[in-house]
Structure formats: C-alpha cells, structure tokens
C-alpha positions in Angstrom: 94.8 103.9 100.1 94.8 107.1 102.2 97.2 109.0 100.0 95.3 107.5 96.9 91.6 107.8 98.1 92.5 111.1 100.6 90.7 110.5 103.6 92.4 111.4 106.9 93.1 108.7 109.9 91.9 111.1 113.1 88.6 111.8 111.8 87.6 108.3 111.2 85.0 106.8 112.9 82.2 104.1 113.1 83.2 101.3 110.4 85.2 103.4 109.3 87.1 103.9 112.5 86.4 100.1 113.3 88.9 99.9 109.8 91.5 102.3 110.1 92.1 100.2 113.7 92.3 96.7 112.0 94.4 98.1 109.5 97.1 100.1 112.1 97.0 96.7 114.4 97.7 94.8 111.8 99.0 95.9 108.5 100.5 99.7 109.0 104.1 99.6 108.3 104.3 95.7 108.3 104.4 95.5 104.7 106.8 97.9 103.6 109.4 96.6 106.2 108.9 92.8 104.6 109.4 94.5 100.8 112.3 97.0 102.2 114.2 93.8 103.5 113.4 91.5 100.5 114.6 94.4 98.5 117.9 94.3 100.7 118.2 90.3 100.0 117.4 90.3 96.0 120.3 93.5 96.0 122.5 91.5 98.2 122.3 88.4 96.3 122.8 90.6 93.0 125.8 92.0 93.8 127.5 88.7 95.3 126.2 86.7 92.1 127.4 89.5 89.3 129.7 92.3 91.0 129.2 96.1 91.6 128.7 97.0 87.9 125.5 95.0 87.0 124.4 96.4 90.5 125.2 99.9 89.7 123.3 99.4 86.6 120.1 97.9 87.6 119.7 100.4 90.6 119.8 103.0 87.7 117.4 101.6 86.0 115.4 100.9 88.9 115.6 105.0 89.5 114.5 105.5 86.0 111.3 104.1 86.8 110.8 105.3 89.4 111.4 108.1 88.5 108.8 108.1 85.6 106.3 106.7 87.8 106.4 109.9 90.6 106.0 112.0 87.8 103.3 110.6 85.6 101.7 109.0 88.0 101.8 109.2 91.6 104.1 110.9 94.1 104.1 108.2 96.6 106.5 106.0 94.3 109.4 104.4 96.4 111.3 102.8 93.6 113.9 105.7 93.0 113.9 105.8 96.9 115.1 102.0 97.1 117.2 102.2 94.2 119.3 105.4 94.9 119.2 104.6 99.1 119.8 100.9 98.0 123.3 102.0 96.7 124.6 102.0 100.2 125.0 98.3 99.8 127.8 98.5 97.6 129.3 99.8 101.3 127.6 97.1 103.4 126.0 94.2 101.1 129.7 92.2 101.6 129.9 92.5 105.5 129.3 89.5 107.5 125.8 88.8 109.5 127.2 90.2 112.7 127.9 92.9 110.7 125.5 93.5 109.3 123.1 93.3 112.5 125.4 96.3 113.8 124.8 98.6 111.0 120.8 97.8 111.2 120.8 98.3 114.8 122.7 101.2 114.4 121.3 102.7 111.6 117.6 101.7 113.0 118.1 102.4 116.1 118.8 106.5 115.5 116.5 107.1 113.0 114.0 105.8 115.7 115.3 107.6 118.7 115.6 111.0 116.7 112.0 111.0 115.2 111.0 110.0 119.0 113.0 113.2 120.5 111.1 115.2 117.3 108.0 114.4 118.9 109.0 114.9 122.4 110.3 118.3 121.6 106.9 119.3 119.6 104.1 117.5 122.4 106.3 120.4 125.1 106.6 123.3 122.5 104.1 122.8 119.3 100.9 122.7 120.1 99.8 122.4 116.6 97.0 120.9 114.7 97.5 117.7 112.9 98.4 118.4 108.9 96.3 115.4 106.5 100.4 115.7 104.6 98.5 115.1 101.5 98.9 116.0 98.0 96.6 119.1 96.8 94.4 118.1 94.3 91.8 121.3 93.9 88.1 119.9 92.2 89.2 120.9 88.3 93.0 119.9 88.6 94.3 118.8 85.4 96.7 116.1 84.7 99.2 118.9 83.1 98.8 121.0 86.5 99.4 117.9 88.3 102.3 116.7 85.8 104.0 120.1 86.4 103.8 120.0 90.1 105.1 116.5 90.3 108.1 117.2 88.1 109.1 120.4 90.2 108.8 118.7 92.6 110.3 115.2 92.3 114.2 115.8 92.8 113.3 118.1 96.0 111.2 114.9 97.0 113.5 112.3 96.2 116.8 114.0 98.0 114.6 115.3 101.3 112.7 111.8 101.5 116.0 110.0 101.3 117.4 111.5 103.8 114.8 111.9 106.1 114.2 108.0 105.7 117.4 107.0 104.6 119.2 105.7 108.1 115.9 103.4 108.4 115.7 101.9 105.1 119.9 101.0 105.3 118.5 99.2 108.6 115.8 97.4 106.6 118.3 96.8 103.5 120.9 95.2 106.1 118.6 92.8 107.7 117.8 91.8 104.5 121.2 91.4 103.4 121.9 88.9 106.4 119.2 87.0 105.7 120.5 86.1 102.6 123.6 85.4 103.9 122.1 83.1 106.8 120.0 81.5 104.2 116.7 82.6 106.2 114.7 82.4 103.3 116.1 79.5 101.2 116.7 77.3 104.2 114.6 78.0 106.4 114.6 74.5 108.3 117.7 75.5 109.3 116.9 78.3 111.5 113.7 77.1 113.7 114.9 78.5 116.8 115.2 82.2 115.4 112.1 81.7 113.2 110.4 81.0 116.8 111.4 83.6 118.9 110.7 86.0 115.6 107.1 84.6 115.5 106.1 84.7 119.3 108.2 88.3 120.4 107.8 90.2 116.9 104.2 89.3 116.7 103.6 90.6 120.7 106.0 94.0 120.4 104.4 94.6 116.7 100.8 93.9 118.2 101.7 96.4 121.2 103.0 98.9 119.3 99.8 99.0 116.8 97.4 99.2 119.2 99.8 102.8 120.4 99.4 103.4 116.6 95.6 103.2 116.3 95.5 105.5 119.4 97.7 108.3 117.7 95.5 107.8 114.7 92.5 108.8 116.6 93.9 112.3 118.1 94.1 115.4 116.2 97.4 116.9 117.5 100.6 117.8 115.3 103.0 116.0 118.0 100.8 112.6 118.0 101.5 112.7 114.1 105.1 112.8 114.9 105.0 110.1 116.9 103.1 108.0 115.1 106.0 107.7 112.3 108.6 106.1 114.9 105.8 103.7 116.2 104.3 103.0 113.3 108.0 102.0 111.4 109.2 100.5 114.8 106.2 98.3 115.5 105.6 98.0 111.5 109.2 96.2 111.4 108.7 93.9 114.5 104.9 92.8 113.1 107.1 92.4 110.0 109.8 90.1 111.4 106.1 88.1 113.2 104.7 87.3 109.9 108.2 86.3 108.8 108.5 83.9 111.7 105.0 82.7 111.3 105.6 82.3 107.6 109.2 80.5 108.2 107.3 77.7 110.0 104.5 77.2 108.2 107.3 76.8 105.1 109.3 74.0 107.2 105.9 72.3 108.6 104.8 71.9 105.2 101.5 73.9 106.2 101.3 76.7 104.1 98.0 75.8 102.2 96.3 78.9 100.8 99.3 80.9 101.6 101.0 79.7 98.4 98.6 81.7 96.1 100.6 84.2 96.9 103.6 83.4 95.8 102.6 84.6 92.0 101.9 88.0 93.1 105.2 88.5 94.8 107.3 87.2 91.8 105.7 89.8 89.2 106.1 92.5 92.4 106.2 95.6 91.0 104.1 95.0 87.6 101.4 94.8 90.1 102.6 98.1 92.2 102.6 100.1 88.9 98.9 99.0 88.4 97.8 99.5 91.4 98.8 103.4 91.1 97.8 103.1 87.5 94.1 102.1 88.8 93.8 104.3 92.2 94.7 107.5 90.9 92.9 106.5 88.2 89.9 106.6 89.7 90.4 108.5 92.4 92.0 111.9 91.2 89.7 115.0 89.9 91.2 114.7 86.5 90.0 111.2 86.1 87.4 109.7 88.5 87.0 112.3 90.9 86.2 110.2 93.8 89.5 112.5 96.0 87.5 112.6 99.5 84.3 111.0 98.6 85.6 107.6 100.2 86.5 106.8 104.0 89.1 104.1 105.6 85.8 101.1 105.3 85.2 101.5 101.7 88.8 102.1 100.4 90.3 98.8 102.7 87.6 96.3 101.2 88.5 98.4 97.5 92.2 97.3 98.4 91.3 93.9 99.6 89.2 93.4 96.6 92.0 94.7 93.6 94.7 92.7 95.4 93.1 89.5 95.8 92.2 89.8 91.8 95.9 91.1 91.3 96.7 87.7 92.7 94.0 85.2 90.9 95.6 86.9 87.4 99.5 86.6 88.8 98.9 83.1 88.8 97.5 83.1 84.7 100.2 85.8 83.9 103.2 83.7 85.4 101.5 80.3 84.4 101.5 81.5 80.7 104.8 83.8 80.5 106.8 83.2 83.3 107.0 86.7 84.6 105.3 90.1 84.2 105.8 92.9 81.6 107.4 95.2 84.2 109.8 92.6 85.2 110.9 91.4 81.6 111.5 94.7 80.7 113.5 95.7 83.9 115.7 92.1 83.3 115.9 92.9 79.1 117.2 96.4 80.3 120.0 94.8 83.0 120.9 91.8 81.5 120.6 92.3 77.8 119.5 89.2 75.7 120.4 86.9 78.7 117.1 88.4 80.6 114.9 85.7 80.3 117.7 83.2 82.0 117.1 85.1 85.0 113.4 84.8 85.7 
C-alpha cells in the first residue's frame, strides 16, 4: 500500500504512525516469506509429480504474466521474479530435507549478512538522506508515459531485482521445498514438536526484530533504510515461520474456526493479487484516480483491510460456484492443456 498509495514510512506520525508500527510489528515481510515458501512447496511438488518439462513450462508462463502485469500495470509485480528465480529448483527441488536446510541457511544466511555489512559500511561513510525508492508519477502522467517507462524499464528491473534478491528467495524456495517433503503442511500432526518451537521462538525473534523495524521506519537516514531491508526480510521470515507454527496447531487441535474463511482466498491466489494492482493503481495513480500522496499509512491499512476481507467473502462465491479463479484456470488451461481442470 506504500508503493501503491505513495506515502513514505519516516514521516508518519500520529494514527498514522500508531499504523505504520502495527503493520512493521506485525505484518512487514511476514507475508511474502509465507507466499515465497508456498511458492517453493507448489514448485517442488510440481516437479516431483510431472518432471522438469511441465516445470519449465509453467515457470514460463508464470514469467509471461508477470511480465505483462509490470508493464501494464504495476512495477511491484513479483511473478516473473518467482518464476525466473524459481528455476533454481530444477538444481535443488530433488535434494533431501537436510539438504535442503543447508542451501537455505546458506543461501539466507549471506544475503542477510551482506545487506547487514551494506549498512554498516554506509551508517560510517554515507551520511545520506533517506530516498522514498518510489516510482515517479508527476500530477498529469499518462498511462502511455507510464507504459513507456515501465517497458524500458522492466528487463533492467527484472535481472537487477533478481539478483539483488535472488540468494534470499532460493532460501525461501528451499524451506519450502522441505516442507513438502516432510509433509509439514499435509501432515501436520506429525510434526508437533517443530510446529511448537516454530510458534513460541519464530513468534519472539519475528516480534523482536519488528519492533527494530518500526524504529528504522521512524528515522530519516539513508543507512537506517539499508538496514531495515535485512531486518525487515530476517524478522519477516521468523514472524513467518510463528504464524506457521501457530497455524500448524490450530490445524491439528481442530481449532481453526474463523481461520478457515481464508482458505478460499489462498486457492484463487493470484486472481486476487492481479486485482488488487488492478484496483490500487487504479485509484491511486494521476492518470486514473489521482489520489498518489493524498493518503497516509492509517487510511491506506484500513483501505487494505477493507478490499481483502471482501476479496475473501467473494473467494468463497467464486470457488463455491467454479471451483477456481479466472487467473488460475487460465494459467492451468495454458500448462496442462485440456487436462487443466483435473488439477484444481
């Protein structure tokens, strides 16, 4: 909602700071980590199920989307990021969980250490103000302007941002690819010990870390930026692996109650992420709505809260009447051919 609505984090304040606070402590980088690793467990189980050539095929498709969806409609899209980065499984998908574990830690642990250093070396050299790294959208922009800027600038985008976030996402995709080989997810009864130690010490680090987060937020200074990415991913991926614990036994305690309207929402996933950029730039960018600026961290949370929880009251109608969403049909029609609709 920051990219979409373009407010910045450090000069919130009042509600609005009260919201940008709730949302680092609790909801930064926690969300992206749980899709990044379910995207890691669906690709996993693909290429077990059907082999490296319906794999291939479905991550290009995947990158077509995405693809069309930085360009005509918003540069934030991370579906050609998963799909080319999510190649790397056809390396690391068949290793076992031990593995597998390695390469994440690994792979994690770097990317962490070297954005750390990045900000260590700029809080002693660069003392620099704080960039809002959002797009420019001048009052009058037009949706060619904006079209032309996007597609000039989408392969530079989609290269840089892959590598730049690559060694953290094949950490993501690797956890996820263990957990579907441990079962985690489908049998989770079977691992109540982990989901335990997962709830309790993910939920404390991923608290700890957020708090550090909302503080960054609140400072002005180039290097505090920095470091914000490494705590926000770090602590985003350990309040991540909390809610998964927390989730896990509620599942096996039979106690998920309210929980399970959820469910819907997740299976028509990305049909729901396309609107959602459909709608936000929709209203917020000068060539449409022209609210870029207008709105703060208060108003665009309780926007967000709002949209989702109607995106899931009609995920329930959509998948009670046809089984899936449009973007989801299509993607299976595309990888599958006329057998799509066996694999809903």
């Amino acid at each position: 909602m920051q990219d979409f609505a373009g407010f910045r984090v450090w000069r919130q304040s009042g509600l609005d700071g009260i919201a940008q606070t709730l949302t680092d402590v609790l909801a930064n980088g926690r969300f992206i980590s749980i899709f990044a690793m379910l995207f890691g467990w669906g690709a996993a189980g693909l290429l077990a199920r059907h082999g490296a050539g319906l794999f291939v095929k479905r991550h290009l498709i995947l990158l077509l989307i995405g693809s069309l969806h930085f360009v005509l409609v918003w540069h934030g899209d991370i579906i050609s990021n998963y799909a080319l980065l999510g190649l790397s499984l056809l390396l690391f998908g068949s290793l076992g969980v031990r593995a597998l574990l390695g390469v994440a830690g690994v792979s994690g642990g770097w990317w962490l250490v070297e954005k750390s250093l990045d900000a260590a070396r700029s809080f002693a050299y660069q003392p620099l103000p704080r960039s809002a790294n959002l797009p420019d959208l001048a009052p009058g922009i037009t949706y060619p302007q904006v079209l032309s800027e996007r597609a000039r600038e989408f392969l530079p985008d989609l290269l840089g941002g892959s590598l730049y976030n690559g060694f953290w996402l094949l950490a993501l995709f690797c956890l996820g690819a263990a957990a579907y080989q441990t079962g985690l997810l489908t049998r989770p009864q079977q691992h109540v010990p982990l989901l335990r130690r997962l709830a309790v010490w993910g939920t404390l680090a991923g608290g700890i870390l957020g708090v550090w987060l909302a503080y960054l937020n609140t400072r002005a200074d180039f290097a505090s930026a920095l470091l914000g990415i490494p705590v926000r991913m770090g602590g985003g991926l350990a309040g991540a692996l909390g809610y998964v614990g927390i989730i896990g036994l509620l599942t096996v305690q039979g106690r998920l109650g309210w929980l399970k309207q959820f469910a819907n929402s997740g299976r028509i996933a990305m049909s729901n992420y396309l609107a959602q950029s459909l709608v936000m730039t929709t209203l917020f960018y000068p060539y449409a709505g022209a609210q870029w600026s207008k709105w703060g961290a208060a108003s665009t949370l309780a926007l967000a809260l709002a949209f989702s929880a109607g995106q899931v009251w009609l995920s329930g109608l959509i998948v009670q009447r046809y089984g899936s969403g449009p973007m989801e049909k299509l993607v299976r029609r595309l990888v599958y051919g006329s057998r799509g609709e066996n694999h809903a």
